[in-house]
C-alpha positions as CSV (number, residue, x, y, z in Angstrom):
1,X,0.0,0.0,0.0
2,X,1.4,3.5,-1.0
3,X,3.2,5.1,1.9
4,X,3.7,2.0,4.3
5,X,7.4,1.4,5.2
6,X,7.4,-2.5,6.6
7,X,6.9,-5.3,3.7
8,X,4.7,-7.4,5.8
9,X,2.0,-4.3,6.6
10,X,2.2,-3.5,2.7
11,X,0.9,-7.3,1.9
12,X,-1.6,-7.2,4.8
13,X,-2.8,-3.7,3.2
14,X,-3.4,-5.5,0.1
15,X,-5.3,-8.5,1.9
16,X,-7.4,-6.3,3.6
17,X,-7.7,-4.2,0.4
18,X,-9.0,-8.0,-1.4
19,X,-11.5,-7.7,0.8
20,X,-9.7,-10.2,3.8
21,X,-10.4,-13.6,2.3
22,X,-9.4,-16.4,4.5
23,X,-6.9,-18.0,2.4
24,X,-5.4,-16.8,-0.7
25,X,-3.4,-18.7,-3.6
26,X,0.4,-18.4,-3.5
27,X,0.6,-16.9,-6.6
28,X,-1.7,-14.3,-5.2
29,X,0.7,-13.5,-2.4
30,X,3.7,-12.9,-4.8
31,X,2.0,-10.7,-7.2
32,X,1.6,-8.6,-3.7
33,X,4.8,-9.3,-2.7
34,X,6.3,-8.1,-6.0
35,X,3.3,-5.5,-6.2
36,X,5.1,-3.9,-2.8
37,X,8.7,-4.4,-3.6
38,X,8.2,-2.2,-6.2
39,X,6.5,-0.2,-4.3
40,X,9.6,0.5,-2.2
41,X,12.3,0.3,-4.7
42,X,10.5,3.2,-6.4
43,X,10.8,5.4,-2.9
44,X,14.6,4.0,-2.4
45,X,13.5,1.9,0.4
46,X,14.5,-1.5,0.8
47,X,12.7,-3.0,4.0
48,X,13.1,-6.9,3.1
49,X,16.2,-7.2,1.3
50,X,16.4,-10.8,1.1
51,X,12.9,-10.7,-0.5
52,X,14.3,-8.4,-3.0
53,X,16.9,-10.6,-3.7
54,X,14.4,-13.6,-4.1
55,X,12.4,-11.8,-6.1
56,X,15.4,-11.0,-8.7
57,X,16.8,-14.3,-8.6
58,X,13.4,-16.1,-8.6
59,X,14.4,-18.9,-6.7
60,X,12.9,-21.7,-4.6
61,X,13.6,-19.3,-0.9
62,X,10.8,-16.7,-2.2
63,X,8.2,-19.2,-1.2
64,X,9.6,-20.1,1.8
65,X,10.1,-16.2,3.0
66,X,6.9,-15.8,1.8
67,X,5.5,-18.5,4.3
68,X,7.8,-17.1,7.1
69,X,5.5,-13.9,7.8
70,X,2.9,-15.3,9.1
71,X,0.6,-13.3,7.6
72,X,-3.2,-12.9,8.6
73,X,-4.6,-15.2,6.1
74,X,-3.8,-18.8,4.7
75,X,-2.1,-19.2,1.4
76,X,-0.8,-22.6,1.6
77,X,-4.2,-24.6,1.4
78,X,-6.9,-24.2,-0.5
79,X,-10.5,-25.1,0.5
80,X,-10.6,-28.1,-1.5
81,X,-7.2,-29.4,-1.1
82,X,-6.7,-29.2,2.8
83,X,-3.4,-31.0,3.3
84,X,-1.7,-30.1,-0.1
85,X,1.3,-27.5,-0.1
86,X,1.1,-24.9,-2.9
């Protein structure tokens, strides 16, 4: 969200700005992720470098910083699919 300076209250913004769904699809979280890393870069902040760096190199860790936040909502089950990892 414009103007916030911590990554984790930018993606919350934008949860709360989807209308707080309960859970919400991985890819759903990085588009948000990436949505508030650029957010950031574009101000010259840089609150979650190693997400920055996971987000340029597009590896494997982005998911599991991603899953480290511990966000307000689920994204790694789906309603349907209650014990399958995303």
């Amino acid at each position: 969200m414009a103007g916030e300076t911590s990554f984790r209250g930018c993606v919350v913004g934008k949860w709360e700005a989807d209308g707080s769904p309960e859970w919400v699809e991985y890819n759903r979280v990085l588009d948000w992720a990436i949505e508030c890393d650029s957010d950031f870069e574009s101000r010259g902040l840089n609150p979650a470098p190693v997400l920055r760096e996971h987000i340029k190199n597009r590896d494997k860790g982005l998911r599991s910083y991603l899953r480290g936040n511990r966000f307000h909502f689920d994204f790694s089950n789906r309603p349907n699919r209650r014990n399958r990892i995303l």
